[in-house]
matplotlib code that plots the C-alpha trace (Angstrom):
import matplotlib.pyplot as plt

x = [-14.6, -15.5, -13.0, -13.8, -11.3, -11.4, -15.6, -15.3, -13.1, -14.9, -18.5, -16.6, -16.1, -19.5, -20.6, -18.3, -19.5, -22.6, -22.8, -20.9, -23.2, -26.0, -23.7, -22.0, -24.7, -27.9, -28.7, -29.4, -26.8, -29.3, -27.4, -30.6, -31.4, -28.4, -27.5, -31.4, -31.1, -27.8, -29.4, -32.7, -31.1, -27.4, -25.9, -22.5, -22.5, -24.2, -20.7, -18.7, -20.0, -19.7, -16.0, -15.1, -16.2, -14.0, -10.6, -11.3, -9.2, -6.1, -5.8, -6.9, -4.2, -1.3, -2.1, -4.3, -4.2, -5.2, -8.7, -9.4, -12.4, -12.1, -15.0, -16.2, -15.4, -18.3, -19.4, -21.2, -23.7, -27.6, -28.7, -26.5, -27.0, -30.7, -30.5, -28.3, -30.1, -33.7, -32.1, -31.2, -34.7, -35.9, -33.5, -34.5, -38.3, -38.2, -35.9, -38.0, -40.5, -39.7, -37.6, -34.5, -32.1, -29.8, -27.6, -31.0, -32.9, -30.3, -27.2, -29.5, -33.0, -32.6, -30.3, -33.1, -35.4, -37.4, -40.2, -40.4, -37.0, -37.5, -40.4, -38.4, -35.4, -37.4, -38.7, -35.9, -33.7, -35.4, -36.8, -33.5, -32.1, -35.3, -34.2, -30.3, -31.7, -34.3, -32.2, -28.8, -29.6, -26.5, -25.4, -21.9, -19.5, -16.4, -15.8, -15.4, -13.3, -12.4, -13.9, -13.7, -17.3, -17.8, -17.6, -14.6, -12.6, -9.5, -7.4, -5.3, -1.2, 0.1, 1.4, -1.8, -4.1, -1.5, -2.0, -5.9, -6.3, -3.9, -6.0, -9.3, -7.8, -6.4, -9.3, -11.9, -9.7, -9.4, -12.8, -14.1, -11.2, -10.8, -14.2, -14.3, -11.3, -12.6, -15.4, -13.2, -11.3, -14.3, -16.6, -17.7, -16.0, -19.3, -20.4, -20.1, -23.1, -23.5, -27.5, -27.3, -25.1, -25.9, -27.3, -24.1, -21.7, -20.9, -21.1, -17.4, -17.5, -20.9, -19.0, -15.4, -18.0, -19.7, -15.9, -15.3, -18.5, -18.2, -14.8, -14.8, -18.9, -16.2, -13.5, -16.1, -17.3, -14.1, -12.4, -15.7, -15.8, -19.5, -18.9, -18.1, -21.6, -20.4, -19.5, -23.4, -24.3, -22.5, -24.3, -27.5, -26.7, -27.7, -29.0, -26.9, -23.6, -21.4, -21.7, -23.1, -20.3, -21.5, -19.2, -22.6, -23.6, -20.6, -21.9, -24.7, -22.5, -19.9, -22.2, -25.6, -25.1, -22.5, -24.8, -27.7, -25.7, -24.5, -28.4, -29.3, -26.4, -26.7, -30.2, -31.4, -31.8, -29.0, -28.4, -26.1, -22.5, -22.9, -26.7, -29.8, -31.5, -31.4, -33.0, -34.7, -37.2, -41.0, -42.8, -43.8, -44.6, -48.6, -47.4, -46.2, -48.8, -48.4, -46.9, -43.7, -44.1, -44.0, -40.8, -39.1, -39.5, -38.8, -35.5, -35.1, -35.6, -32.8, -30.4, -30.7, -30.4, -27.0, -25.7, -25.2, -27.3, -26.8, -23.5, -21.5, -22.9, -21.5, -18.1, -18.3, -19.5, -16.0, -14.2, -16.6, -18.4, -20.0, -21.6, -21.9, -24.0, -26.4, -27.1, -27.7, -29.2, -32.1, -31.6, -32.9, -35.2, -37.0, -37.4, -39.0, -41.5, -45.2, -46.3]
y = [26.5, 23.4, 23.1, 20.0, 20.6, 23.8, 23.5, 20.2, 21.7, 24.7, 22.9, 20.9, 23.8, 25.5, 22.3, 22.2, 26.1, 25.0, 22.0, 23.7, 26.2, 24.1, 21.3, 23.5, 26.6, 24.6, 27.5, 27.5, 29.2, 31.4, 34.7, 36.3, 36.2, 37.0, 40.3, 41.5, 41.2, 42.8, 45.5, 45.4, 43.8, 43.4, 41.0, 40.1, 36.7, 37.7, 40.8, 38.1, 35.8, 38.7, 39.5, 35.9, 36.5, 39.3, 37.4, 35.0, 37.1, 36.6, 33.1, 32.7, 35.6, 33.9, 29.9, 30.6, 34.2, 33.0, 31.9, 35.3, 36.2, 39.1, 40.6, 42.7, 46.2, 48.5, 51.3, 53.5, 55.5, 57.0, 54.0, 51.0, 52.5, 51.9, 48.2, 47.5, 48.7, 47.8, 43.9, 43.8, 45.0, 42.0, 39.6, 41.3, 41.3, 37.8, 35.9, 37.6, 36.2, 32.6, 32.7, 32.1, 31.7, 29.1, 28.6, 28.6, 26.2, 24.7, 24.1, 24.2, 23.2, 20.1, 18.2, 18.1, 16.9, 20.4, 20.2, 23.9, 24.1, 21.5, 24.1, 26.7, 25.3, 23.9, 27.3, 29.5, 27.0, 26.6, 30.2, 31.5, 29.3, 30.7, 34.6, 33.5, 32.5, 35.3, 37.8, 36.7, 34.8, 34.3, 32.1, 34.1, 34.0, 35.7, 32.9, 30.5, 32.4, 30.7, 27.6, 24.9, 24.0, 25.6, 22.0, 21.1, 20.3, 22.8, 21.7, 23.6, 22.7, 20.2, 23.3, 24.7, 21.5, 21.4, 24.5, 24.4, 21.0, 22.7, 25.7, 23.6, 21.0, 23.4, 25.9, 23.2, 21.3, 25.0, 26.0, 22.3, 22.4, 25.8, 26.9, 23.5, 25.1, 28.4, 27.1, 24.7, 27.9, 30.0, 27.1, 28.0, 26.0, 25.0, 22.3, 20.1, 19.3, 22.2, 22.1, 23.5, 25.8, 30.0, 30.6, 33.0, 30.5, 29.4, 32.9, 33.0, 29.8, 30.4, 34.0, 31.6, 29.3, 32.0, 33.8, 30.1, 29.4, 33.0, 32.2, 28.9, 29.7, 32.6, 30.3, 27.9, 30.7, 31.7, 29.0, 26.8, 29.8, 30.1, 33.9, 34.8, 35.6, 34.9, 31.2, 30.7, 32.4, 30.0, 26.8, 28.4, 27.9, 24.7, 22.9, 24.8, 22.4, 24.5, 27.3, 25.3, 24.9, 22.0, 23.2, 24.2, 20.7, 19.8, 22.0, 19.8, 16.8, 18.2, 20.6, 19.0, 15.7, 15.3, 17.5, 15.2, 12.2, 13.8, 15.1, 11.4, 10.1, 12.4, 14.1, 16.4, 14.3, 15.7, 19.0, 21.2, 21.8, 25.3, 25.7, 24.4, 23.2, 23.4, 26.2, 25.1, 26.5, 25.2, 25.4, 22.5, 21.7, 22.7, 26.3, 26.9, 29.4, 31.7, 34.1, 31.6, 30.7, 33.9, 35.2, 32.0, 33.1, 36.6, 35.6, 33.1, 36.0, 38.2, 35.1, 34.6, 38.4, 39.0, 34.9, 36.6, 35.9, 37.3, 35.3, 36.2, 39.5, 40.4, 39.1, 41.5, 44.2, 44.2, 44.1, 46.9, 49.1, 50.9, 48.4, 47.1, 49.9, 49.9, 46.3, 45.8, 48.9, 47.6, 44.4, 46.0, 48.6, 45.1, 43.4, 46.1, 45.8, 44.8, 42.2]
z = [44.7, 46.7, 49.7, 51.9, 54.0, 55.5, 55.4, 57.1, 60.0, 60.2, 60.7, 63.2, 64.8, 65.1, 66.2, 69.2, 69.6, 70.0, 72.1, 74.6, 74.9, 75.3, 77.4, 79.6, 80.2, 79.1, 76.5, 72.7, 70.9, 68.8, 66.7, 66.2, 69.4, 71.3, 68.6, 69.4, 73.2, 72.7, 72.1, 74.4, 77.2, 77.3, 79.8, 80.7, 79.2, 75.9, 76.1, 76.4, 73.6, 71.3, 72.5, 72.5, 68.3, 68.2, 69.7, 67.3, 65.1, 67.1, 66.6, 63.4, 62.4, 63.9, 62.8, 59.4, 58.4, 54.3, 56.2, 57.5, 55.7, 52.6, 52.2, 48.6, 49.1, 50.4, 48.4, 50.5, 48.6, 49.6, 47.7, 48.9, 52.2, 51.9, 50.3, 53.2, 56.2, 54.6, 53.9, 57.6, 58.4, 56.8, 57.8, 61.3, 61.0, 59.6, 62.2, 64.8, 63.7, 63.4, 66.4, 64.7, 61.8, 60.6, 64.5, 66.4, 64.1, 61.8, 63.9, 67.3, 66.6, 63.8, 66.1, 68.7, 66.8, 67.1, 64.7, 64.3, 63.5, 60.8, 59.6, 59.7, 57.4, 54.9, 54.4, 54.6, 52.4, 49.3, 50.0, 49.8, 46.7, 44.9, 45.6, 44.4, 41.1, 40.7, 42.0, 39.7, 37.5, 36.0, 39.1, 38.7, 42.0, 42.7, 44.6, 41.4, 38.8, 35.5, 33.7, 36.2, 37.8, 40.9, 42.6, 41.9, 44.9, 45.8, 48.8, 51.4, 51.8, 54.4, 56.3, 56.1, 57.3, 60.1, 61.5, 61.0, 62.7, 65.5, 65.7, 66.0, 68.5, 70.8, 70.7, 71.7, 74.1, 75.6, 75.4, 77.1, 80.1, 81.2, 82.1, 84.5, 86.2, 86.3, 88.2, 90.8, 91.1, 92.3, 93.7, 97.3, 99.7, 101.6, 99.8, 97.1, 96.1, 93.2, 93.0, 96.3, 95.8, 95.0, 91.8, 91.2, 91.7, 88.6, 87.5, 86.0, 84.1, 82.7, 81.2, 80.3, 78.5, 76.5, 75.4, 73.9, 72.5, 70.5, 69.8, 68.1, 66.4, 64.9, 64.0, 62.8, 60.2, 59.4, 58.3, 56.7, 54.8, 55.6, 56.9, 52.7, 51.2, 47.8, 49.1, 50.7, 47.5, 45.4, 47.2, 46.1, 42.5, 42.7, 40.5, 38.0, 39.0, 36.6, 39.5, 42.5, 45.6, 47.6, 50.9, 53.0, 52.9, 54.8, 57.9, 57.6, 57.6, 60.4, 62.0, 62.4, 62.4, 65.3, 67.4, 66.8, 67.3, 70.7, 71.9, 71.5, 73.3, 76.3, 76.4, 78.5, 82.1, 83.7, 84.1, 82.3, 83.7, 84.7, 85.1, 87.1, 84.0, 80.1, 79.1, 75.8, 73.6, 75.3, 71.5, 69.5, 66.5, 67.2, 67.7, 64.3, 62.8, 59.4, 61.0, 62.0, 58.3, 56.7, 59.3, 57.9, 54.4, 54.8, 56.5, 53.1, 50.9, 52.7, 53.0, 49.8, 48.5, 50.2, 51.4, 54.9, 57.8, 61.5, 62.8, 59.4, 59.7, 63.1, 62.0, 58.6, 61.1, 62.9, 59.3, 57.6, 60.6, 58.5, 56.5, 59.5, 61.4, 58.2, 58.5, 62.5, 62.2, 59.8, 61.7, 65.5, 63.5, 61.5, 65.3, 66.3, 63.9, 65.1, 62.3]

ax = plt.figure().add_subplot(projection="3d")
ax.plot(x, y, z, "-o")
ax.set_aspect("equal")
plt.show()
């Protein structure tokens, strides 16, 4: 069912994950990207981002534990196994080849205005509604029992808006103060000035800013919901409105839209708190060539086979492993791919 509530705190939330990333370290907070280099070439900060997902659980247990995603139950057989790991091979194959998913060019890439990015989610979007309908066709979702249309609005208890708006307010006020302290803490005492200082120095922060960034992109997911595949699945419906749930819209609306309004407020003049420069993606638009086009699409198909795409996949890793292994396992075996 629809829940603007939760979805509209949760976006909220994976915008803040987001901009701080890109605000405080200069970098793009890209899921596809990050669980591939994982992989290939694991760093401390891309350990601690990851972790930071992972103690996301914590808080969420403690303030909201209704919100904790429940996933459908795994039954591992030789052929589930093999749908699994060979839907993760395509979600893999095609994110690696359009350089991202939804966080990279949805959450990341629309608010800058990236024209690629704009490529990318018209492709995978309606790509990915099409597969929902082919693929079930009965638009049925677990996640809108009974008679009502899927639409209609459900909301959470005082108690439980208190907590959540509690849970959100402290976790960003944490995750924009305590890496600035972290890095008055360790700043070398030999200057001020920190373009001049030692490209390690804000070493710490840069790892305190990725732990928070994975922690509230986690929270974000959580509690909008958007980590569920039958709720993404259940947007897809549309334009069947007896089983279409509108909630994704609202990360468009919380998510996207506050990080565009923020790029265009503070640009990318000044450097980020904790880097040099911004690290941003150099491609235009000119550089989009079939290839970009058909990774989109292939992405769109898998999206819209399962509803799960890299970020809710990580978080259904830590909940199923073994589902879990299958999918990143397809996932790393589709990047490696040659197409």
């Amino acid at each position: 069912m629809f829940t603007p509530i939760e979805t509209s705190i949760g976006a909220f939330l994976l915008h803040q994950a987001t901009s701080n990333q890109l605000y405080q370290n200069g970098d793009i907070l890209g899921l596809s990207g990050y669980l591939r280099r994982l992989f290939s070439a694991p760093t401390k900060e891309l350990l601690a981002f990851f972790t930071g997902m992972v103690a996301s659980y914590v808080p969420l247990k403690a303030l909201a534990p209704q919100l904790i995603t429940e996933y459908p139950a795994v039954q591992i057989s030789p052929q589930n196994a093999l749908v699994t790991l060979a839907i993760g091979a395509l979600i893999g194959c095609g994110t690696k080849m359009s350089n991202g998913c939804t966080s990279g060019h949805m959450l990341c890439g629309l608010p800058r205005l990236s024209g690629r990015s704009a490529i990318a989610v018209a492709t995978f979007f309606p790509t990915a509604v099409i597969t929902h309908h082919l693929a079930n066709p009965s638009l049925s979702s677990p996640m809108c029992p009974g008679s009502a249309p899927c639409y209609t609005p459900v909301y959470p208890s005082t108690e439980t808006t208190a907590s959540l708006l509690v849970l959100a307010v402290f976790s960003i006020f944490a995750a924009r103060t305590i890496p600035k302290l972290v890095a008055q803490v360790t700043a070398a005492p030999t200057t001020k000035d920190a373009k001049h200082q030692p490209a390690d120095t804000h070493s710490a922060a840069r790892l305190t800013t990725q732990s928070f960034s994975g922690l509230l992109f986690a929270l974000g997911l959580h509690i909008s919901q958007m980590a569920h595949p039958g709720k993404v699945a259940a947007f897809f419906s549309f334009p069947d409105l007896q089983h279409w749930d509108p909630s994704l819209a609202l990360v468009i609306l919380f998510g996207v839209l506050p990080n565009l309004i923020e790029n265009q407020m503070k640009g990318f003049t000044s450097p980020p708190s904790f880097a040099h420069k911004f690290s941003l993606p150099t491609k235009t638009l000119q550089d989009v060539d079939r290839r970009f086009v058909v990774g989109a699409a292939a992405f769109g198909v898998g999206w819209g086979l399962t509803g799960i795409c890299p970020g809710p996949a990580v978080l259904r890793a830590f909940f199923q492993p073994v589902w879990g292994a299958l999918w990143i396992g397809g996932f790393w075996l589709g990047g490696k791919l040659n197409i």
